[in-house]
C-alpha positions in Angstrom: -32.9 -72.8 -84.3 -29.3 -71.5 -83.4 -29.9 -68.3 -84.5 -32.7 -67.9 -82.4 -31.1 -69.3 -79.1 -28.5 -67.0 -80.1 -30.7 -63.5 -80.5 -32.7 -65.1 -77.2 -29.7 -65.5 -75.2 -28.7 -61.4 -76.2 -32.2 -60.2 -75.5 -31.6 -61.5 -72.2 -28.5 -60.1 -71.4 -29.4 -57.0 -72.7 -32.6 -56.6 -70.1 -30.5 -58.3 -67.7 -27.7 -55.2 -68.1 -30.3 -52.2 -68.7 -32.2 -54.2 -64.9 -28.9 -54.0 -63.2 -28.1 -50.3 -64.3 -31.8 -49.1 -63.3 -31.5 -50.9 -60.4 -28.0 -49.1 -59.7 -29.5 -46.1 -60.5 -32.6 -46.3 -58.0 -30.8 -47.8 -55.4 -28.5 -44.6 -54.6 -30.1 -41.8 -54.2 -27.1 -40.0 -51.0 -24.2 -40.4 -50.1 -22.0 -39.6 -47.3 -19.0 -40.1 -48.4 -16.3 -38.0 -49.3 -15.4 -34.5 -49.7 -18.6 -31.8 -48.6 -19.1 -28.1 -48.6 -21.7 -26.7 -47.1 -23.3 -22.9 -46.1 -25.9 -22.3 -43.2 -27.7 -19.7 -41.8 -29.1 -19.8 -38.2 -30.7 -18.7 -35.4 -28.9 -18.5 -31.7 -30.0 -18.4 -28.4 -27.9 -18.2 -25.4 -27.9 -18.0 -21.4 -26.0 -17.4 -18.7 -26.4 -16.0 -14.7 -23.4 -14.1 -14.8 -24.7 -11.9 -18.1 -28.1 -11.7 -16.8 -28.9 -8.1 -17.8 -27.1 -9.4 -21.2 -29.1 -12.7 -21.4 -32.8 -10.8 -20.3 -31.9 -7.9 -23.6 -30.2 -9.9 -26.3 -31.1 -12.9 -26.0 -31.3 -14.1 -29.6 -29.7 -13.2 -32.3 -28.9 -14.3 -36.4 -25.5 -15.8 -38.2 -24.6 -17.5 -41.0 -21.8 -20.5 -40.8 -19.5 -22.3 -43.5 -18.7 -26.3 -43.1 -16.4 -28.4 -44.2 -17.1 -32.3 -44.2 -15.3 -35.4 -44.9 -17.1 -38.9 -45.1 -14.7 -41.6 -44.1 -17.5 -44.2 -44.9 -21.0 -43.6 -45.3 -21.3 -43.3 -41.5 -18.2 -41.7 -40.2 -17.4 -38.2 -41.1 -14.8 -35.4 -39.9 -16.5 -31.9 -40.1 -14.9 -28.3 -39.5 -17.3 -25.5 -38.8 -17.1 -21.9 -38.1 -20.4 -19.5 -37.1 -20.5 -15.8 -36.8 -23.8 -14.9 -35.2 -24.9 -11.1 -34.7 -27.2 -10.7 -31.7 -29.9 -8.5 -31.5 -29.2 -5.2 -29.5 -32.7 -3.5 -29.6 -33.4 -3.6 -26.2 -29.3 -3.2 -25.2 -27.7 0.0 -24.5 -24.5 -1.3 -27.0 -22.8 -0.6 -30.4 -22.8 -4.7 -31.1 -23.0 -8.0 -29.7 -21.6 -11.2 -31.4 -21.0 -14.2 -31.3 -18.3 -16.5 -33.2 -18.0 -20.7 -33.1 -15.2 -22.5 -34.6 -15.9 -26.0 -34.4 -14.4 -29.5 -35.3 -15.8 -33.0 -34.6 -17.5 -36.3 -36.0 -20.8 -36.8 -37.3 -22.2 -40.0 -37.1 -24.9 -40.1 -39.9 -27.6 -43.0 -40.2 -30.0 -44.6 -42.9 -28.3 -46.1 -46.1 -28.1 -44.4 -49.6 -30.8 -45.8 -51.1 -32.6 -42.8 -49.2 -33.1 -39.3 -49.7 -33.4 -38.5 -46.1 -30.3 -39.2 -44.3 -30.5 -38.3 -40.2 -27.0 -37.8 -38.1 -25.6 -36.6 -34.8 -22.6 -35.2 -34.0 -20.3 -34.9 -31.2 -17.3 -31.9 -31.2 -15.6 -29.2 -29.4 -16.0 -25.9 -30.5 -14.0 -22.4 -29.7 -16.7 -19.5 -28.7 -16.1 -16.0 -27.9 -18.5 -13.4 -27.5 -18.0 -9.7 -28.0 -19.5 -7.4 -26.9 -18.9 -3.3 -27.6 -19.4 -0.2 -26.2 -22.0 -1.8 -23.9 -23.2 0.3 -20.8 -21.1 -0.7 -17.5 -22.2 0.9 -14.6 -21.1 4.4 -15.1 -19.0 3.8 -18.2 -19.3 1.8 -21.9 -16.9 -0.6 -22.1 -15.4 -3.3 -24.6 -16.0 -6.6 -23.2 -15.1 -10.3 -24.7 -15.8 -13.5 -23.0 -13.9 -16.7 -24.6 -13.7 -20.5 -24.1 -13.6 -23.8 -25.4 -17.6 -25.4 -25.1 -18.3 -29.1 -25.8 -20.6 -29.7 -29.0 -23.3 -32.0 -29.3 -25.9 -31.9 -32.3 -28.2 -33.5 -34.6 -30.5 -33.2 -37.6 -31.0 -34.3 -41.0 -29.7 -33.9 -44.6 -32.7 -34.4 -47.6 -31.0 -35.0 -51.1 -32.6 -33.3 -53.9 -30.8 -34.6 -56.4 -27.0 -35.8 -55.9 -24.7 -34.0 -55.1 -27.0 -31.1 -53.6 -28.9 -31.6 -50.3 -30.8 -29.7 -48.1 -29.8 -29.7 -44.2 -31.2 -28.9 -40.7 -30.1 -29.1 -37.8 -29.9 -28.0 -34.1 -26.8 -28.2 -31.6 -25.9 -26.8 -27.9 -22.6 -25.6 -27.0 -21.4 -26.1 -22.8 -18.6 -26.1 -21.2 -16.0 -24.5 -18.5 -16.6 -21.0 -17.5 -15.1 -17.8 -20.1 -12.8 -16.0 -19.1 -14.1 -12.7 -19.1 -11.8 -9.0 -20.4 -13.1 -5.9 -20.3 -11.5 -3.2 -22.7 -8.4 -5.4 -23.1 -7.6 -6.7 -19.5 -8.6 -9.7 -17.6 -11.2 -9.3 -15.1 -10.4 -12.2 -12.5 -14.2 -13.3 -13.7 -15.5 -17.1 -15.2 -18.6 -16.8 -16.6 -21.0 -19.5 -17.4 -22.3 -19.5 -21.0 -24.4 -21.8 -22.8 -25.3 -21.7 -26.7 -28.1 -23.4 -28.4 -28.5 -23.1 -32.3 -30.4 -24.0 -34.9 -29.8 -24.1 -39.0 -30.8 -24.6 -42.1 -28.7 -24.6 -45.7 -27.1 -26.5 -48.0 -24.7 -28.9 -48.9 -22.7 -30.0 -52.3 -20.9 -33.3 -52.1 -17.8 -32.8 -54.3 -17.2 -36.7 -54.8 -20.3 -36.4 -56.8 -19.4 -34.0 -59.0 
């Protein structure tokens, strides 16, 4: 009669164990935390009065991005983010047009890890500069670069395949002060007012998972 109590009392702590470690198992299916890498490509679209003739014949363009994430806790996480973006100059009389974001901030994601999906939104401030070359100016082609710092605000979703891989999109706009404006190398007095709006799609490895 011992015996049995004894083999009963193991049966049950062996289902007991292989419950807990299936329930472990199903319960986290993301995570946020930690150290993430992740590549993007995009979409850009962009306007501004001063650039009209720029905004009306490249207005859109295509870029790729690279981001670096850290997750404090599954809900706060420090991201840096840099965006090259070459705009399309069929209907401009230019070599090239492009754009370039570098961008740091804090994404604020939502949901809990016992699912796949996983929305955020993010707050930063990001360095643009636009570029454009050999662009007709009047009666000349000049060089002409336009720079500033633009607040960032954005927000999407990350869907977790399988940890530590997810899939992510997302949309942001880019505003601020007015750019400084140079043409061929010299400042030309001018502020222009620029605004950015993006949206991406890619992936993301979470290295604490590896």
């Amino acid at each position: 009669m011992q015996f049995l109590r004894r083999i009963l009392l193991l049966s049950t702590l062996v289902l007991l164990g292989s419950a807990t470690l299936f329930a472990q198992t199903i319960r986290q299916r993301s995570t946020t935390e930690g150290l993430s890498l992740g590549l993007q490509g995009h979409m850009l679209g962009w306007s501004s009065t001063y650039f009209q003739f720029l905004d009306e014949n490249s207005g859109n363009g295509a870029g790729i991005g690279a981001r670096l994430g850290y997750g404090l806790t599954q809900r706060f996480e420090l991201f840096a983010e840099y965006d090259y973006t070459s705009m399309n100059v069929k209907n401009l009389d230019a070599e090239s047009f492009r754009f370039s974001h570098v961008t740091g901030g804090l994404r604020f994601n939502f949901s809990a890890t016992t699912h796949r999906v996983r929305p955020f939104a993010e707050l930063g401030y990001a360095l643009r500069t636009g570029q454009v070359n050999q662009v007709i100016n009047g009666a000349s082609y000049d060089n002409i670069i336009f720079k500033k710092g633009a607040f960032h605000v954005g927000g999407g979703l990350n869907y977790f395949v399988s940890l530590p891989v997810a899939l992510t999109l997302s949309g942001a706009f880019q505003t601020g002060p007015k750019s400084t404006v140079t043409v061929n190398g010299f400042d030309s007095g001018d502020k222009a007012d620029i605004g950015t709006f993006r949206i991406s799609a890619g992936v993301i490895l979470y290295l604490s998972e590896l």
